[in-house]
C-alpha positions as CSV (number, residue, x, y, z in Angstrom):
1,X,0.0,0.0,0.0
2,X,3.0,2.4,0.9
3,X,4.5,1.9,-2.1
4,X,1.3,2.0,-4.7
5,X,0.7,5.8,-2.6
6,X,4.4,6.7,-3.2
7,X,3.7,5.5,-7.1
8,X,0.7,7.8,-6.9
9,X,2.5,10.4,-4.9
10,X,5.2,10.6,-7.6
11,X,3.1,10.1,-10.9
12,X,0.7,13.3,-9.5
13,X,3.9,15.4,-9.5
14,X,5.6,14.5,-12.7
15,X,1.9,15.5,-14.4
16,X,2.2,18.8,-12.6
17,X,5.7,19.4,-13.6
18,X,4.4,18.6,-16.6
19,X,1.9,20.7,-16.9
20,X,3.9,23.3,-15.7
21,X,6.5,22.5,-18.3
22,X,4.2,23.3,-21.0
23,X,2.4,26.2,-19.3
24,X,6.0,27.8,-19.3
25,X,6.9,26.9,-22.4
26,X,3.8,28.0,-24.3
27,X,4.8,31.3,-22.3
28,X,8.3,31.4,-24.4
29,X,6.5,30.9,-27.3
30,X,3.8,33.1,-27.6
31,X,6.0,36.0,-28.4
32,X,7.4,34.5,-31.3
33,X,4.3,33.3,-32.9
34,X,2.9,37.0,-32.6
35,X,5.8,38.3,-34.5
36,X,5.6,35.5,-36.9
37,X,1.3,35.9,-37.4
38,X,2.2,40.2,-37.5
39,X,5.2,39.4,-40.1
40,X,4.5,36.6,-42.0
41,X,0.8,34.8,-41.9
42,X,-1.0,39.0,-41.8
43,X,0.3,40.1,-45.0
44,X,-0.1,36.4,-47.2
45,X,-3.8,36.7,-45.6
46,X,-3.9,40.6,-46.8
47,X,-2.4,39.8,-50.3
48,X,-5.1,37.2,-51.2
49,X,-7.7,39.7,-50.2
50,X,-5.8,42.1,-52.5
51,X,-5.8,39.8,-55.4
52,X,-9.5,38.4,-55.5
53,X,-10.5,42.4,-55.4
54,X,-9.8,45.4,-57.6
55,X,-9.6,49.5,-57.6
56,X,-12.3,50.6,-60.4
57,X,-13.8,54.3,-60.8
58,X,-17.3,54.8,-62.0
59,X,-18.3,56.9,-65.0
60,X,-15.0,58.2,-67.3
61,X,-12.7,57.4,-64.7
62,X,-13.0,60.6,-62.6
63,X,-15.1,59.0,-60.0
64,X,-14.0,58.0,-56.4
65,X,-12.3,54.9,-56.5
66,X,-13.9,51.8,-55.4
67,X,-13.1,48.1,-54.2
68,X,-15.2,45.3,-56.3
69,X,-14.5,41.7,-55.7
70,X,-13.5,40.4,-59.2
71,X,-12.5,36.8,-58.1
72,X,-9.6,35.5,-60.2
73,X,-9.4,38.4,-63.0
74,X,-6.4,39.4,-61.2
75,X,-4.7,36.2,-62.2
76,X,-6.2,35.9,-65.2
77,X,-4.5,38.9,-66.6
78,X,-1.6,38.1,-64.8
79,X,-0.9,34.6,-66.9
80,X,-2.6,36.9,-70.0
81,X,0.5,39.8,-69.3
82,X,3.3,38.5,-72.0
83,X,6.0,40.3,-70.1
84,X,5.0,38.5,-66.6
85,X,5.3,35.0,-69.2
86,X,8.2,35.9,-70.5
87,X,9.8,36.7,-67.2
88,X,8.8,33.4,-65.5
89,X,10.4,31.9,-68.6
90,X,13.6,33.9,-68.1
91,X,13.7,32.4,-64.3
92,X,13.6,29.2,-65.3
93,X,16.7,29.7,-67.6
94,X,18.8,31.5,-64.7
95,X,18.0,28.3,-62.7
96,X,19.0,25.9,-65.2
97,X,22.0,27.8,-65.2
98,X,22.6,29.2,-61.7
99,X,21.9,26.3,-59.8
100,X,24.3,23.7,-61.0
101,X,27.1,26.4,-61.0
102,X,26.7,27.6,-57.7
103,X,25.5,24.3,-56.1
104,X,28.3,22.4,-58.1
105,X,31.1,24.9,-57.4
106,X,30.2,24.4,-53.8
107,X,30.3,20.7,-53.6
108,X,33.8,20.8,-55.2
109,X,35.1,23.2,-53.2
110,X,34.0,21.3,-50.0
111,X,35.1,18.1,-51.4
112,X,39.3,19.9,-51.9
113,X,38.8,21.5,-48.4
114,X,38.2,18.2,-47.0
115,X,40.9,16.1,-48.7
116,X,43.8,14.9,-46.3
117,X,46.5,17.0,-48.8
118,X,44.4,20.9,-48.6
119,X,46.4,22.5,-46.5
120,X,45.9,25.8,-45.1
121,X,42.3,25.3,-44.9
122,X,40.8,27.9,-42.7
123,X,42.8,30.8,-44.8
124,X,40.7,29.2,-48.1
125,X,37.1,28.9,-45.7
126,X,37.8,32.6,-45.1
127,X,38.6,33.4,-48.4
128,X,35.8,31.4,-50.1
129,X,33.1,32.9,-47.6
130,X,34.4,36.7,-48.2
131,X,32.1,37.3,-51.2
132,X,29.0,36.0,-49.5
133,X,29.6,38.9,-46.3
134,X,29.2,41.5,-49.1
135,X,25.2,42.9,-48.7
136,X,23.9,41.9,-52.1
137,X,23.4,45.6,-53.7
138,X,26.9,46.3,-53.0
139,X,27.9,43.0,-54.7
140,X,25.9,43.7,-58.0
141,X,26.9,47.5,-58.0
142,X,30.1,46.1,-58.0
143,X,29.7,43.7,-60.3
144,X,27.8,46.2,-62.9
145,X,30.9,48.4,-62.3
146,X,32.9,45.6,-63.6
147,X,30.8,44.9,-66.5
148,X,29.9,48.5,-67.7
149,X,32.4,49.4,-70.8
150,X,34.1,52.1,-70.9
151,X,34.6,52.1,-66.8
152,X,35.7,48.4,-66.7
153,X,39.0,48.0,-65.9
154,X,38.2,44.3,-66.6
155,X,36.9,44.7,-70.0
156,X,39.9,47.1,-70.4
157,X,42.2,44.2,-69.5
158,X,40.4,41.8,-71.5
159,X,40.5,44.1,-75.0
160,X,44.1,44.4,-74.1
161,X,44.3,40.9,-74.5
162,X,42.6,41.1,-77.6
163,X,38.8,40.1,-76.7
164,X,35.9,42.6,-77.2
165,X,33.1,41.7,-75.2
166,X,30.0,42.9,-73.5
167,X,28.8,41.7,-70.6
168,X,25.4,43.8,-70.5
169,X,24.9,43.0,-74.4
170,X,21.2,40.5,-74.4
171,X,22.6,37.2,-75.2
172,X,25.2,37.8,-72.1
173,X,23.4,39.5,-69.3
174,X,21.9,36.4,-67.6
175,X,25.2,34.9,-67.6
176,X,26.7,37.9,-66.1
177,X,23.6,38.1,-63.6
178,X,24.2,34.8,-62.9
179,X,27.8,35.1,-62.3
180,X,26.9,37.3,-59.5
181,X,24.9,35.2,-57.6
182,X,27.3,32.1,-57.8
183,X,29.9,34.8,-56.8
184,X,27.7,35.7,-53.8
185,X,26.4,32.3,-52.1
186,X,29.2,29.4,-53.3
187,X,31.5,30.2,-50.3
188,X,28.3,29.9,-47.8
189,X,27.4,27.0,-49.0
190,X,30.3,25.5,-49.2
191,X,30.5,26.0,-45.4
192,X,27.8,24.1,-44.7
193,X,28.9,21.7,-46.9
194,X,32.4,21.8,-45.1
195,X,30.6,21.2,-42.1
196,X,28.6,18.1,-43.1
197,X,32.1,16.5,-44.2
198,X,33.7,17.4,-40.9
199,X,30.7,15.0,-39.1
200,X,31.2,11.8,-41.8
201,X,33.6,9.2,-39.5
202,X,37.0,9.1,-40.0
203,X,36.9,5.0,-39.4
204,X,35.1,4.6,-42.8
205,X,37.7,7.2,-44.6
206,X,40.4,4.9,-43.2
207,X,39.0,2.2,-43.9
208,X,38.5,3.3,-47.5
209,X,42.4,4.7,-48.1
210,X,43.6,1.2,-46.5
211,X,41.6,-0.6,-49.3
212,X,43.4,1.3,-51.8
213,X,40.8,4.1,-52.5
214,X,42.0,7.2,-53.4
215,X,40.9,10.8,-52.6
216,X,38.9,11.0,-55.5
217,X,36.8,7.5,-55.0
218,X,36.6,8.3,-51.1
219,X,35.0,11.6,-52.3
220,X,33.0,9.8,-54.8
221,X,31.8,6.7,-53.0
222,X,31.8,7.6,-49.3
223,X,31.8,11.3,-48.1
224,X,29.2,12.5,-51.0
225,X,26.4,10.1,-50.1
226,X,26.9,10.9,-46.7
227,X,26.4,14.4,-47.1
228,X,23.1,14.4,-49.2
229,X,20.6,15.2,-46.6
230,X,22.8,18.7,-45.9
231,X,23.1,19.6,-49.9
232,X,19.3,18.3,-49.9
233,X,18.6,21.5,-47.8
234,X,20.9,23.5,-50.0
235,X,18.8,22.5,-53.0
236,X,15.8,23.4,-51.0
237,X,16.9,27.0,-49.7
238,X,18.6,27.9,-52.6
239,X,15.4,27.3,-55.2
240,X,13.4,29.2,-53.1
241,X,15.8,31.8,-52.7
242,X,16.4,31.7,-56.8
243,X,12.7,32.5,-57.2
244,X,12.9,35.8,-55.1
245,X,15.8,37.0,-57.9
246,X,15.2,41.0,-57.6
247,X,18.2,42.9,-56.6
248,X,20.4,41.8,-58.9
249,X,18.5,42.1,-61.3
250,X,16.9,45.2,-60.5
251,X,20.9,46.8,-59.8
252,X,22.1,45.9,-63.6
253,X,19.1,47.2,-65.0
254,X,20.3,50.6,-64.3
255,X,23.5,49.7,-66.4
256,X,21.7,48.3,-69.3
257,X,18.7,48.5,-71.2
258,X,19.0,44.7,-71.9
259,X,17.2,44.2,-68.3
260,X,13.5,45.6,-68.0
261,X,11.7,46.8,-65.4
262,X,9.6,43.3,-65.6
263,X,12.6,41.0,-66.4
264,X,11.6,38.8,-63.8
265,X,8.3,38.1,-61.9
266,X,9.4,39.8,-59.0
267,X,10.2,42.7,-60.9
268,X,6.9,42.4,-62.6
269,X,5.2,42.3,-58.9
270,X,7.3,45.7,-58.3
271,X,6.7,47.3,-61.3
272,X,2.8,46.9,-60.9
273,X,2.7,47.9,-57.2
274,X,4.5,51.0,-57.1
275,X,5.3,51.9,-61.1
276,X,1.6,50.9,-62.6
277,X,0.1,51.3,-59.0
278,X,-2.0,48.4,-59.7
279,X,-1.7,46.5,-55.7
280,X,-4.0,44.2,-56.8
281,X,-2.3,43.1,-60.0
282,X,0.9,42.7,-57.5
283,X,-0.2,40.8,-54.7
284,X,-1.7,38.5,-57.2
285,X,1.9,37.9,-59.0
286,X,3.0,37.6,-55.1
287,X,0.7,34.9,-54.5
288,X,1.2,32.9,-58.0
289,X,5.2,33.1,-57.3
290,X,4.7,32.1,-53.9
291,X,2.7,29.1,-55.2
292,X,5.6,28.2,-57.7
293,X,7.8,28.0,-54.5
294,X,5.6,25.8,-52.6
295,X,5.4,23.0,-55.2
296,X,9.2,23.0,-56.3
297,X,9.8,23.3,-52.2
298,X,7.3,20.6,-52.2
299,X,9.0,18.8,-55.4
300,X,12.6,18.8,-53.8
301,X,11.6,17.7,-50.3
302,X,9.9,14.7,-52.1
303,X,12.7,14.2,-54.0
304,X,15.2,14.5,-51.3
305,X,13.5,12.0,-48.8
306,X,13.9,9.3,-51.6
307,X,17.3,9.8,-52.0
308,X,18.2,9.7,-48.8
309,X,16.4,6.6,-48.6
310,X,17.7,4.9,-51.2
């Protein structure tokens, strides 16, 4: 009996630790999820209202403005806008292009930092990661600096050498744009990747270089598998941070009239809200690009969890 009350005794207090446990820690939280509902959840709700409702004067346009729900017009012209088409288009080509570069340059570069013969490896981190502490509209004003001719002193070096080139011309300007953004987030990612080599067991590597393998099949065979679930969240971050392209973008555009003011959907969404002043028209794009996101977030977590798997 003395001990079944001590078993009571003790069970009643663990459920009001407990309790308190969670009482506390619901206390901790509730300051972040206001922040989070202000900053995040509030304007995706107010940006659907914006898009399923539009600004329309009555009689020759010199009426007072006034809100009619319109349902998906918005979108409709939206998909109907050539430019906003064309844009979605041109995104798609920087990611075919970007994202093996960037993501590729980074697995390579982790892969040499991690080999038994790199040597001085935190001077190569540091320099590596330099580009990446740059704010990104420094970056591409530097970068449009480089590329504008006349002012270049690379394209000065480079016609000194005999080549004549502009990188601003149309058929080179997402190159260049994409330059920039390798430039920018390799030596981040390459940290992380860095990191995820630094966790793989040195047993297997061993292991591996007393069987005969060398660098280049231990890289291969062993320490790449091992760190697919980090370069799975690379592929994840990095799309959806490819699909919010705008300050590049929006930088060389001042440089060159090869970039428009709707080259890409987010400059589209910009040009609408505060060139056209057509909110609605915006937070529509907004929505449709934040849709995109969600199913190649969706797409690439799916894709991820069976290769890990496997």
């Amino acid at each position: 009996m003395a001990t079944q009350a001590l078993t009571t005794t003790v069970r009643r207090r663990g459920r009001a630790l407990a309790g308190t446990g969670g009482r506390t820690a619901a206390l901790f939280l509730v300051p972040f999820f206001a922040v989070f509902a202000i900053a995040m959840i509030a304007p995706v709700i107010y940006s659907l209202v914006l898009s399923f409702h539009s600004q329309q004067k009555s009689g020759l346009g010199f009426g007072e403005a006034k809100t009619v729900f319109v349902g998906l017009e918005n979108y409709v012209q939206v998909f109907q806008s050539e430019t906003f088409v064309e844009g979605i288009a041109r995104l798609g080509l920087y990611c075919l292009i970007y994202i093996p570069c960037m993501v590729g340059g980074a697995v390579v570069f982790a892969l040499l930092l991690d080999a038994t013969v790199a040597k001085a490896r935190k001077l190569f981190q540091l320099l590596v990661f330099l580009p990446h502490a740059v704010p990104g509209v420094i970056a591409a004003l530097i970068w449009a600096y480089l590329y504008t001719p006349g002012i270049s002193p690379l394209i000065q070096a480079l016609q000194g050498g005999g080549i004549q080139i502009n990188f601003l011309d149309a058929h080179l300007v997402l190159p260049s744009i994409v330059n920039i953004g390798v430039w920018e987030w390799t030596g981040y990612n390459v940290i992380i990747l860095f990191t995820a080599l630094q966790a793989v067991p040195r047993e297997i590597l061993e292991a591996a270089r007393v069987d005969g393998a060398g660098e280049i099949r231990a890289a291969i065979s062993i320490k790449f598998p091992l760190i697919l679930p980090a370069l799975s969240v690379i592929m994840l971050f990095t799309i959806i941070g490819t699909l919010q392209l705008f300050t590049e973008p929006s930088i060389i555009s001042k440089a060159t009239a090869s970039v428009t003011s709707t080259w890409v959907p987010n400059l589209w969404a910009y040009d609408a809200a505060f060139i056209r002043h057509n909110l609605n028209q915006a937070a529509a794009a907004s929505i449709i690009i934040a849709g995109l996101a969600a199913v190649l977030s969706l797409a690439v977590t799916r894709l991820s969890s069976r290769m890990n798997k496997s």
